[in-house]
C-alpha positions in Angstrom: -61.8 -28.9 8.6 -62.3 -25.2 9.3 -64.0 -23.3 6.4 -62.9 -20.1 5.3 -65.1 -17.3 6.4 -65.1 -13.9 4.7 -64.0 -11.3 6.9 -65.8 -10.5 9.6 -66.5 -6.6 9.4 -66.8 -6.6 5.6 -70.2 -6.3 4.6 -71.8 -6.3 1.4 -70.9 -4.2 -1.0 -74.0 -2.1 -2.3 -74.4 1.3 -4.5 -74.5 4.7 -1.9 -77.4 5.0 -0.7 -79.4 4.9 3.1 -78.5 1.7 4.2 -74.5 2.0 3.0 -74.7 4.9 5.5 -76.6 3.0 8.0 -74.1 0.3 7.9 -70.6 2.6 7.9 -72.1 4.3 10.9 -72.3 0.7 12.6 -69.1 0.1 10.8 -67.0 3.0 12.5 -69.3 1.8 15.9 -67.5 -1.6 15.9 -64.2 -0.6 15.1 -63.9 1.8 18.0 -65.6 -0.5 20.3 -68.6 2.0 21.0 -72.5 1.1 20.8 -75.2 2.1 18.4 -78.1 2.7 20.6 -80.0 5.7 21.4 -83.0 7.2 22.9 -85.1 7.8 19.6 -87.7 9.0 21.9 -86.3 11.4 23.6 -84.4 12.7 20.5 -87.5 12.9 18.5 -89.2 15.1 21.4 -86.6 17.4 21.1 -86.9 18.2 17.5 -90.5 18.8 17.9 -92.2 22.4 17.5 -94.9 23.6 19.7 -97.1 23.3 16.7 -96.3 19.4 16.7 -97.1 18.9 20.8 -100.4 20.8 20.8 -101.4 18.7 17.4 -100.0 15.6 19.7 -102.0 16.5 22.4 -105.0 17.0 20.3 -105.0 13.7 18.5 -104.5 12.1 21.7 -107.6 13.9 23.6 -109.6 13.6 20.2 -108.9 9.8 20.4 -109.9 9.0 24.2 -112.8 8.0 25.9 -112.9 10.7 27.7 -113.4 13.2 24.6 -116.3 10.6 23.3 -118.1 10.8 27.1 -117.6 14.7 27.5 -118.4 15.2 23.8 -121.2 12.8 24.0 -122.9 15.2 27.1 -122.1 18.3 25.3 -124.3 17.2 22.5 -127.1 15.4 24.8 -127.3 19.1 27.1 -127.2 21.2 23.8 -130.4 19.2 22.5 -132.1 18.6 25.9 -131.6 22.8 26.2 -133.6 23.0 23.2 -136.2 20.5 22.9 -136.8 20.7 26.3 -136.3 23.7 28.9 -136.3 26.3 26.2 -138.9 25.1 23.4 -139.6 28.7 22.1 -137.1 30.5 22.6 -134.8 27.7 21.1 -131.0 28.9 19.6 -130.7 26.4 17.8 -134.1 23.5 17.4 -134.8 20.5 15.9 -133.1 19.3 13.5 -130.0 20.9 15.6 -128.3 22.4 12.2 -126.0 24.7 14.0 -125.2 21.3 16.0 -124.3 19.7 12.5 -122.1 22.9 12.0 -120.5 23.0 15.2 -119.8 19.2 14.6 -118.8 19.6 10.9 -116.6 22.1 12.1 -114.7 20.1 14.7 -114.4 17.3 12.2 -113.0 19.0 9.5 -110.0 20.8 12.3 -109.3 17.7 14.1 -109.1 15.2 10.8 -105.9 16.8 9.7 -104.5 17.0 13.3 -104.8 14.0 14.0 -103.3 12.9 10.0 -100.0 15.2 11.4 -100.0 13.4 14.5 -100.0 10.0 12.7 -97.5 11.2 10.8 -95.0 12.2 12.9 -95.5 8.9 15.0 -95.0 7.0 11.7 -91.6 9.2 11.4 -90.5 8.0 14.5 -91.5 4.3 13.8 -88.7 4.8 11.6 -86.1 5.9 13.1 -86.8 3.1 15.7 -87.0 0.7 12.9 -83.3 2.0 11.6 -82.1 1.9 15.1 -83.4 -1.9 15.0 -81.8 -2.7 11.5 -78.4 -0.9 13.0 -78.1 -3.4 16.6 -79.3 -6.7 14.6 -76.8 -5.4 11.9 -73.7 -5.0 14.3 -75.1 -8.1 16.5 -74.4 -10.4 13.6 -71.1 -8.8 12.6 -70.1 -9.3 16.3 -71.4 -13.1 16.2 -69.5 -13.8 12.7 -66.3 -12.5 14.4 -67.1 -14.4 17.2 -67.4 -17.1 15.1 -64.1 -16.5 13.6 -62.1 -16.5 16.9 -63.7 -20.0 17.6 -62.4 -21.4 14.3 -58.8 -19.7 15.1 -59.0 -21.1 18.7 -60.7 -25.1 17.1 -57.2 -24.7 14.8 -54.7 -24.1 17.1 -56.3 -26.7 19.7 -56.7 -29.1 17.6 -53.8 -28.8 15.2 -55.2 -28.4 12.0 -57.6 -30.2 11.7 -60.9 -28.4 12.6 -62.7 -30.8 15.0 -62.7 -31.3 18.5 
């Protein structure tokens, strides 16, 4: 016997808010026969200042190997200049406090770099994760309609009565 099945491209009724948009976007999307998809990435570089790609480029330099390496020998020449080749004439000896500023310094401009950077990429997990909610969304509308047309097409070939 073929159960009734709510219509296919009514979803849930729910109060305004995000995901009622979410879903009349995919809504209008399925009744014109179009697809959801888009390139969040590229559409998320476009919208990005030059203030967002330098901090981009900064928390991704700041967070590589080759900044801990290069920083690493800046720090090992700086203290082998003093200790070692210039011992009297030292700018800066042991215990290296304009070292501790210098790195005090970098650390309090690239923490909040970095935080913007982190940001931004959890902005754009978000959109992705939309974009996700919006295909699986319109997937399973497109399988219960699916499913729909099979029980129409079980009816009429079997008469009635809903099996094989």
């Amino acid at each position: 016997m073929v159960q009734s099945r709510v219509e296919a491209r009514a979803l849930p009724v729910r109060p305004r808010s995000h995901v009622a948009e979410i879903e009349d976007r995919v809504k209008k999307a399925l009744a014109a026969r179009q697809t959801i998809t888009r390139d969040i990435e590229t559409e998320y570089e476009e919208k990005q200042s030059l203030g967002d790609r330098v901090a981009d480029m900064v928390a991704e330099f700041g967070g590589s190997w080759t900044f801990i390496f290069t920083f690493g020998a800046v720090m090992a020449v700086w203290m082998m200049l003093n200790i070692l080749f210039l011992k009297d004439r030292a700018f800066d000896p042991y215990p290296f406090i304009l070292l501790n500023l210098v790195l005090s310094s970098l650390a309090a401009l690239q923490a909040p770099v970095i935080m913007m950077s982190q940001n931004r990429q959890a902005e754009k997990d978000r959109l992705q994760a939309q974009q996700d909610y919006e295909i699986n969304l319109m997937a399973e509308v497109e399988i219960r309609d699916l499913h729909d047309k099979m029980d129409k097409l079980a009816t009429l070939t079997t008469g009635g009565s809903g099996t094989l």
